[in-house]
TORLO-35094 format. One record per residue (C-alpha): residue in one letter; x, z, y. Coordinates in steps of 0.1 Angstrom, whole numbers, plus 5000, padded with zeros to 4 digits. Each point is the difference from the previous one (the first is absolute). Layout:
BEGIN
AXZY;...
END
This chain:
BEGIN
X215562688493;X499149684998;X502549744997;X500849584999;X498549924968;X503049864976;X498849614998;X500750055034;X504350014990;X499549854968;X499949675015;X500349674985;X503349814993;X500749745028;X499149674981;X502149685015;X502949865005;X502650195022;X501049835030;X503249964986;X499449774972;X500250044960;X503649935003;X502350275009;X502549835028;X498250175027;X500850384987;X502949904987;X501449925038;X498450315015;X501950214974;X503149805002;X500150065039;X499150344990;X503050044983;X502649785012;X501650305017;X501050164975;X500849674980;X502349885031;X501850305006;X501549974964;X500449605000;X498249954969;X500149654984;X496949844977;X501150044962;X500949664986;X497349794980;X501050094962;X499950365016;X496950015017;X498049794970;X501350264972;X498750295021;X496849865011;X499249924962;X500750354988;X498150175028;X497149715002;X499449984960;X502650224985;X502149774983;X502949825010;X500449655006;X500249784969;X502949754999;X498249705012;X498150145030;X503350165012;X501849704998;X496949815020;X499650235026;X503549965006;X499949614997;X497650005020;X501050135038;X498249705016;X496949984980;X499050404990;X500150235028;X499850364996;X496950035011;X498849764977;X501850184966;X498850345013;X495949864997;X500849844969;X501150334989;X497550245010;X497049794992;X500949964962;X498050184973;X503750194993;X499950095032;X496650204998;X501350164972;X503450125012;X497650135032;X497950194975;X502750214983;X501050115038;X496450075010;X499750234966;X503550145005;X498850095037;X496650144994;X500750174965;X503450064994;X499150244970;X498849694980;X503749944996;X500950284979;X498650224974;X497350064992;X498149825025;X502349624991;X496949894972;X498349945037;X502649775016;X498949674984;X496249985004;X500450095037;X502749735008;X498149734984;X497050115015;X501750015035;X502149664994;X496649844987;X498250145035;X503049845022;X499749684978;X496950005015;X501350055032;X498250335007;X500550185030;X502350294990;X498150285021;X496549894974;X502350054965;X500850385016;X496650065004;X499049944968;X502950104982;X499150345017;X496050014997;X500349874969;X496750124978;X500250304968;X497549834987;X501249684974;X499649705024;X497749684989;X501249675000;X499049925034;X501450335012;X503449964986;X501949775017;X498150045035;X499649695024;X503349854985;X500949974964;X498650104965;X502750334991;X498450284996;X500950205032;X502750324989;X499350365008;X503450035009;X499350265025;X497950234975;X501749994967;X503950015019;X498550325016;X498750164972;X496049975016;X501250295026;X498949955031;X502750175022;X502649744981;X497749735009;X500250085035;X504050074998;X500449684982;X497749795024;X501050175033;X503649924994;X500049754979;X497649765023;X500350145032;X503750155000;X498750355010;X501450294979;X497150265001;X501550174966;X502150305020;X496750135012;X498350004965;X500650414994;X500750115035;X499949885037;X503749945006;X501850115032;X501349675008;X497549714984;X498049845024;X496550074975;X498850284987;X499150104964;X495950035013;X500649615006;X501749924967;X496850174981;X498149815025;X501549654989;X499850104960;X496150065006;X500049625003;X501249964964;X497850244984;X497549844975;X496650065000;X498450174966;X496949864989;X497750265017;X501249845038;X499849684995;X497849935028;X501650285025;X502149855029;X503549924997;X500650255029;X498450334985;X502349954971;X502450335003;X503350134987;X501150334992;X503850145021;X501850184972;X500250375006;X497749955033;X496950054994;X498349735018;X498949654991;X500849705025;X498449645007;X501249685000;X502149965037;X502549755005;X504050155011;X499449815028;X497050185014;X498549745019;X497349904971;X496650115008;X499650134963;X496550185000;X498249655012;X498149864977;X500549635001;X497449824978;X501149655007;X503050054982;X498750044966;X502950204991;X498850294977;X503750174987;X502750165027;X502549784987;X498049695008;X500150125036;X503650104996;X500849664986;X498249835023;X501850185032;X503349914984;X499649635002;X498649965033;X501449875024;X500450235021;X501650244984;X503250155015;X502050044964;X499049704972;X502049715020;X502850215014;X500550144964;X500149664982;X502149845027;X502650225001;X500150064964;X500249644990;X502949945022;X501650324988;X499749834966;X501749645017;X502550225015;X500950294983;X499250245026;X496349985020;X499649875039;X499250355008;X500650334990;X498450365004;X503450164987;X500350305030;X503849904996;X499349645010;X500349905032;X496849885015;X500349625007;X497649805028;X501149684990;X499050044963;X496850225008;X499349665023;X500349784971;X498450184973;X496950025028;X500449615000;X500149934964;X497250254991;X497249865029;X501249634990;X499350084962;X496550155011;X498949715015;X501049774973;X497350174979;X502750284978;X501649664984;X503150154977;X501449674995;X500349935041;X501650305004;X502449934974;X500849665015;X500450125035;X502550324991;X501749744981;X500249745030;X501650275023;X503949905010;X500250394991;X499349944966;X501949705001;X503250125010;X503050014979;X500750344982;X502550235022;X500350354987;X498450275014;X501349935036;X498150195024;X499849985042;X500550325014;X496050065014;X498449854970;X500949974966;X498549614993;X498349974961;X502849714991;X499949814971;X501450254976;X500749894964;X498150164978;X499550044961;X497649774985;X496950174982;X499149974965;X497449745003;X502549815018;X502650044980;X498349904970;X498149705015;X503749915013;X501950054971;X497249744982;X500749735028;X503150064997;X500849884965;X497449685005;X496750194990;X497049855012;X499750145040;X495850074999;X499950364978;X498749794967;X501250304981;X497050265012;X498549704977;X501350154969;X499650384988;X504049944980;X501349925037;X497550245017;X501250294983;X503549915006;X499550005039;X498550324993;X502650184982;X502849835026;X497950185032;X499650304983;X504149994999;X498849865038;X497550145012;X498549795032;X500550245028;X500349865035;X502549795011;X500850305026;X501350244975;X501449824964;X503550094995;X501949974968;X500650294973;X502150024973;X497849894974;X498749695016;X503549905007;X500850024963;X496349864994;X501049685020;X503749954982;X498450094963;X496750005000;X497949794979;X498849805027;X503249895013;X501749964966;X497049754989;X500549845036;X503849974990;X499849834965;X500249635007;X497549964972;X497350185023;X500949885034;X498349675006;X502749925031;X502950094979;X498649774968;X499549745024;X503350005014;X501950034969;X498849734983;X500549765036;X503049834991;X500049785028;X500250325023;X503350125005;X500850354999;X500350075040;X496649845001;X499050244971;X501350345020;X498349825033;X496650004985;X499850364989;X501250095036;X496949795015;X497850194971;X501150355006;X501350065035;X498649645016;X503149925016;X503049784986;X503250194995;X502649995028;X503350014997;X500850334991;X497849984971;X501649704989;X503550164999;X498050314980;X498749744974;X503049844992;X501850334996;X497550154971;X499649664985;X496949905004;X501149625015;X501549934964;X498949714988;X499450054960;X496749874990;X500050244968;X500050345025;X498449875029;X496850194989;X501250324997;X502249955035;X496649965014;X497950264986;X503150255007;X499649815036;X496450075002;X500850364996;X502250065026;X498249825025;X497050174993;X502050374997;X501149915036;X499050185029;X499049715015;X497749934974;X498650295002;X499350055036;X498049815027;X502549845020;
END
């Protein structure tokens, strides 16, 4: 039967600008009002400045604050508004690299364990250096996932934006098997769990295991003798059922046996590749929305739990965010800055309160990563702020051998074990960080003898939880001893200081 041919659908990206402007105040609003219900009816306040600054910086470029921009920000109420800090933020070169570990985290969380964690590195520097560029985010998943076999040239390595040689992430993290490929991608990219259907249809999944086979036939690499047979006569043996299937999309609304010669794409995972990142598809946008504020937020806008109660008001806003960040052309960094710009992100932690409808994603405090943490820990103790030590293979091994203790899951799920809690109080990292001989802050401030000791204890506050002590702390400090004024100890007092402020729960979470 004849059918629309597939240029047809695979239709160009909208080029432009969106009618609501580069910046994102106009989104921002429309989700606001979106939301306010369920912000008003629990009388929510906006998180003060030290507050908001310290958890824009870890979620914007995965670092905290150091000392001196803390203490500015703060300084300067009438000068630096939010909106102001959060572009500042999110349009740094940190800031593309922090964005990269989340975009490999989210499309191949295998590269963060054995033995698929060799892969982890090349792809985030190849993504970061894509965003530096500011490439569209919806062209780095198309060629991450039609990536070639075949060794890449120099002038196909690094595609439009670039000279990295582009990762085959997708192929070597799924062993070259193409029903992995299309678990990975459909999932992964899309947020669409076709796996269950893999050996059998199952009684309640929406797709059936024909349509899983159908989707891996995209990934299935031609041998040498097909290299000039179309993309869609490539097929795929059904375990144990004797029959071979096509390339067909789950969706089943691609015309799949067209030929479309304009195209010029000659491999099924071009055209699957190419689908993804249109715009529009049903699944990229929703998927990256929802997931980069569950990263923000600790929990995602909306949920497909079947325990979940199914929520308008959030369904309305992820619809918002999604078409906005369509129009303003897949842009990672603009969607970064507008879920930032939210009051919902802004409002001051709470718990886990919940109305009685609708269980509102509040700004829960959550467990810093390990990239975080160690970028923290470094700014922390007065190390330069920019990562100068991926510079050096002494201080690039030492990252290393801290996230493996670490590894850099997602925001969403990092809780504490056992052995990183001893790792953090022993470890070598923190013992070095201790030692007044290795801590630049700690040398500085012990041999400052025109700073007096309160100012001493005020500074390593500002450089490890951005905020001066209050009162209670006060009374604390002068109980253990550490407002003694003895020049000879002062610089163990503050290494033993350093310690505990960076042991401290505080420390160590996002609030």
């Amino acid at each position: 039967m004849q059918r629309v041919f597939l240029v047809c659908l695979l239709s160009a990206i909208p080029s432009g600008v969106s009618a609501l402007g580069d910046q994102p105040e106009g989104v921002v609003q429309e989700v606001n009002r979106q939301l306010a219900q369920l912000l008003e009816s629990n009388h929510h306040e906006l998180a003060d400045r030290t507050t908001f600054l310290r958890r824009a910086s870890l979620d914007l470029i995965g670092r905290i604050p150091t000392a001196a921009e803390a203490r500015a920000f703060v300084a300067s109420e009438d000068t630096e508004t939010r909106e102001q800090a959060i572009r500042r933020l999110s349009r740094s070169p940190a800031a593309a690299k922090h964005l990269a570990t989340f975009v490999r985290t989210l499309w191949f969380p295998q590269t963060s364990v054995a033995p698929y964690e060799y892969l982890a590195g090349d792809t985030e520097a190849w993504i970061a250096d894509q965003l530096n560029h500011d490439r569209p985010l919806n062209e780095i998943a198309q060629q991450l996932i039609s990536v070639s076999y075949a060794p890449q040239t120099s002038e196909q390595s690094g595609g439009p934006m670039g000279s990295l040689t582009t990762p085959k992430t997708l192929i070597e993290a799924n062993d070259h098997r193409p029903e992995r490929m299309a678990a990975n991608a459909t999932s992964s990219f899309l947020g669409v769990d076709l796996s269950c259907a893999q050996c059998h249809d199952h009684p309640f999944d929406a797709y059936s295991q024909e349509q899983f086979w159908q989707t891996a036939a995209f990934f299935v690499p031609k041998s040498r003798f097909e290299e000039n047979r179309p993309w869609y006569e490539i097929e795929i043996k059904i375990p144990d059922a004797g029959k071979s299937v096509a390339p067909v999309l789950f969706t089943g609304d691609l015309p799949l046996e067209s030929e479309s010669p304009d195209l010029q794409l000659t491999s099924g995972r071009e055209v699957f590749a190419t689908w993804v990142g249109q715009a529009n598809n049903p699944f990229f946008a929703r998927r990256t929305v929802n997931q980069l504020w569950a990263e923000y937020f600790g929990a995602p806008l909306v949920t497909r739990q079947p325990d979940q109660i199914a929520s308008p008001v959030r369904e309305q806003a992820l619809e918002i965010l999604a078409e906005a960040w369509v129009e303003h052309q897949f842009d990672l960094r603009w969607l970064a800055e507008t879920i930032v710009s939210t009051d919902a992100y802004q409002i001051h932690h709470r718990g886990p309160a919940t109305t009685a409808t609708d269980p509102f994603p509040y700004m829960t405090t959550r467990g810093l990563t390990g990239p975080q943490l160690y970028d923290s820990l470094n700014i922390a103790a007065g190390k330069p702020p920019i990562r100068g030590d991926l510079d050096s293979a002494e201080q690039l091994h030492d990252r290393q051998a801290f996230l493996e203790m670490f590894p850099a899951y997602r925001s969403v799920d990092v809780e504490r074990c056992v052995t990183q809690a001893l790792s953090l109080m022993n470890g070598e990292k923190i013992a070095r960080l201790s030692d007044p001989n290795s801590n630049p802050l700690v040398r500085g401030l012990a041999a400052a003898p025109f700073l007096t000791e309160r100012e001493c204890v005020e500074s390593l506050f500002w450089s490890t939880l951005n905020r001066p002590p209050g009162e209670p702390d006060w009374q604390q400090l002068r109980v253990a001893g550490y407002l003694e004024d003895d020049p000879a100890t002062r610089a163990q007092r503050l290494g033993d200081l350093f310690w505990v402020l960076v042991n401290s729960v505080e420390f160590n979470t996002n609030h």
